[in-house]
N, C-alpha and C positions, 0 to 999 in steps of 0.2 A: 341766489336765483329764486326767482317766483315761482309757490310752488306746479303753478299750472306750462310755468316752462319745462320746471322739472320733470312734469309729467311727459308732456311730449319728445324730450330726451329721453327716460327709459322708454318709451314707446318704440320709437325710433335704436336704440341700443341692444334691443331685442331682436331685432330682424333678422330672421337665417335665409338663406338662400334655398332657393327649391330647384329643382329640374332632374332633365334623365333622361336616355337616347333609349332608341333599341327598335331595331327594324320592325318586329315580329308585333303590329299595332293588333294585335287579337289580346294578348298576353298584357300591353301596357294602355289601359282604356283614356278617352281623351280627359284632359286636367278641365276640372269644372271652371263654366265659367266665372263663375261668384264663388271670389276665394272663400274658403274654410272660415268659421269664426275666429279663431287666434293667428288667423293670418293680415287681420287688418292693421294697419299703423295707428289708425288714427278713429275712432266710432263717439259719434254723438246723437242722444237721444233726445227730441225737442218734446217735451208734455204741452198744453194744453188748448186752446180753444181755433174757433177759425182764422183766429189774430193771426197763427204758428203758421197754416195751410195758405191765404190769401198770395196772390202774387208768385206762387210756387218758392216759396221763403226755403223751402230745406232744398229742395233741387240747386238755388244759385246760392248759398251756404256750402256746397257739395261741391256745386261748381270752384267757388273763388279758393275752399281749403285746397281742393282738385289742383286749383293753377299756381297755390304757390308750393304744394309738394309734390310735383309730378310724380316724379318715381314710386307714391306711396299707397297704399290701399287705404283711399277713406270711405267710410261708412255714416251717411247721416240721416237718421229716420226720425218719423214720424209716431208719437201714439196714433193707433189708427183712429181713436173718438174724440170729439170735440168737446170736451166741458173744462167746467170750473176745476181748478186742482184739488178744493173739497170733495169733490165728485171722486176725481182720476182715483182719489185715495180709495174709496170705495170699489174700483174698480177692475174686476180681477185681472180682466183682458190689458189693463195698464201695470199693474202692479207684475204680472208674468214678464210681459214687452221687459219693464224695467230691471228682474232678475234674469232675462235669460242669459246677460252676458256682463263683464263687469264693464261697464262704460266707462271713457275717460274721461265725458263732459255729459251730463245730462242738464237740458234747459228748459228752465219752467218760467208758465206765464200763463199767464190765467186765473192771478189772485184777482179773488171777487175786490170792487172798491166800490163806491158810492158816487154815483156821478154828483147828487148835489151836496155831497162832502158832510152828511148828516147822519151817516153811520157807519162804523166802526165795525168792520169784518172780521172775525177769526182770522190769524196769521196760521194756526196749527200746522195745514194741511202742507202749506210750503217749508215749514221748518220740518218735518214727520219727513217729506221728500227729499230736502237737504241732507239729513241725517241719513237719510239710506243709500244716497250717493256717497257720501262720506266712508260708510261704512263697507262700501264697494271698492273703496280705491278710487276712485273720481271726484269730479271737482264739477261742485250746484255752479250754475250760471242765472241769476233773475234776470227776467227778460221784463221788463218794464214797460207798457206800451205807451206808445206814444198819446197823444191829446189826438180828442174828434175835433174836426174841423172848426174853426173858428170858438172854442172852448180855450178858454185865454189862461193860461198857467196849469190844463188840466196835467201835462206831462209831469210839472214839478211836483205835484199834488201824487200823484201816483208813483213817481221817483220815491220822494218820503216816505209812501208806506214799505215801499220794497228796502229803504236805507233801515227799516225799522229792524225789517227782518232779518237783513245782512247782519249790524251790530246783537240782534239776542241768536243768529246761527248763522255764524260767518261762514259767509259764501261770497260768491263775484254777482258786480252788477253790471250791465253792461248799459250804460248810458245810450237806449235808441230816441228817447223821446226830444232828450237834449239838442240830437243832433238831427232829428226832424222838423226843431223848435227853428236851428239857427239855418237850415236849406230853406226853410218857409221863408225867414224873414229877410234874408238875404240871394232869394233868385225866387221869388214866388212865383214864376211863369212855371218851373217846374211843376207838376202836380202829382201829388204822391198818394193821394187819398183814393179810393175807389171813390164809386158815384155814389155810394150812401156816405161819404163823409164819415169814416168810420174805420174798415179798414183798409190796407194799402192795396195801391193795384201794383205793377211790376215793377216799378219808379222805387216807391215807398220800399218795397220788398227786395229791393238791389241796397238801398242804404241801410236797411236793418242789418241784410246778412254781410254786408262792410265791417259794423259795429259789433256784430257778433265775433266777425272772423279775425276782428282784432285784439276783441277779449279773449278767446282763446288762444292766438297765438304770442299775441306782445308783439306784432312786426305792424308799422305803419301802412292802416292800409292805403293810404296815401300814396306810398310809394309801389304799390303792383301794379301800376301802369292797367290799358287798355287789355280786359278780359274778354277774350273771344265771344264766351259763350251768349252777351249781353249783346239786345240788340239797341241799346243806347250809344250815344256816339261821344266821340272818346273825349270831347270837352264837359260833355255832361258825367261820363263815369268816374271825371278826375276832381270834377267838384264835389259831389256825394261823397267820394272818396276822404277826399279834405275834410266835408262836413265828419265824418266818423273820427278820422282821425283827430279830430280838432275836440267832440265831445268827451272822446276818450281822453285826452289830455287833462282836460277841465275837471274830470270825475275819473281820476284812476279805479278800472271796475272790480279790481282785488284786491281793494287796500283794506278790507275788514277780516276778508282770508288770510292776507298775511302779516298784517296785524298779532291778529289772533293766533298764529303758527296751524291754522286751517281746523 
């Protein structure tokens, strides 16, 4: 088993049951509404820039883990700043975020790269982050962004560096830009980019959190059908859908995780 299924098996094997009666509502005060921290099934933290925020990306990440675990308490935040993950490292208010609990999936994005491919970034900062999710019990997820608009290969170009990272601190990659690459080319009416040609608007940011939600789970997101909380229509969520699943295929995202036995 992969170990990031593994993971959401003991997740999941851990559940106790909560509840209690008793008339006398002075003496048993009302149960919060936002469970306890070790009452969630399922918590993921996303680090880095407005790439992470655009399109409301963790809200429908939240959503689609939400619809295919009803029964479950999932948790998926945001660092609240926006930078570089060289930054985030520096950064107390991220480094806290990142210890207050032991996360299951922490996802990072926001390594620096070079749009005209002419310099060579420090990887440090995401292998330094890998390792402390590692060292948590959780499992790093690269988040790879996709290419700006009509920038012809930038995804694969950006894939590479993050494939660089995975093989010297094996972690999962989660192929978005792949599957950005083949919705563009095969339904280009769809439009996924915001108006700066850069990041996604709610298009863009429904396929990313597809390809996310399939990296962490291992289940096609192909096959979850029509998600409510989307207000695309259900020929278009089932294409995107395809497209993730389809990238995913192409680039299994945890094959350097377990590879390596994590």
């Amino acid at each position: 088993m992969n170990k990031h299924l593994a993971l959401i098996a003991l997740t999941t094997s851990l559940l106790s049951a909560c509840g209690g009666s008793g008339s006398d509502s002075s003496s048993n005060p009302p149960a919060p509404t936002t469970p306890p921290p070790d009452n969630y099934d399922l918590t993921v933290l996303m680090i880095g820039n407005s790439h992470t925020n655009f399109g409301n990306l963790p809200g429908q990440l939240q959503e689609t883990l939400q619809a295919y675990y009803p029964d479950q308490n999932i948790l998926v935040e945001r660092a609240v700043k926006s930078l570089f993950l060289s930054d985030h490292l520096q950064d107390s208010a991220t480094l806290n975020h990142l210890e207050e609990r032991n996360w299951d999936y922490v996802i990072l994005q926001a390594q620096k790269y070079s749009v005209t491919r002419t310099v060579e970034y420090p990887t440090s900062a995401a292998q330094s982050f890998i390792n402390k999710t590692k060292e948590q019990g959780g499992v790093p997820v690269l988040f790879p962004e996709w290419g700006q608009r009509h920038l012809a290969d930038e995804a694969a170009y950006i894939y590479d560096i993050h494939q660089s990272i995975a093989e010297a601190t094996p972690s999962c990659i989660a192929p978005i830009g792949f599957a950005w690459d083949n919705s563009l080319l095969i339904q280009p009416s769809i439009e996924l980019h915001a108006s700066d040609g850069n990041h996604s608007n709610p298009t863009g940011a429904y396929l990313t959190a597809q390809v996310l939600f399939e990296t962490i789970t291992a289940h096609p997101a192909e096959l979850l059908g029509e998600l409510s909380y989307s207000e695309l229509d259900s020929d278009t969520q089932l294409f995107l859908q395809q497209m993730a699943s389809q990238a995913v295929a192409e680039y299994p995202p945890c094959e350097a995780l377990d590879v390596n036995n994590g």
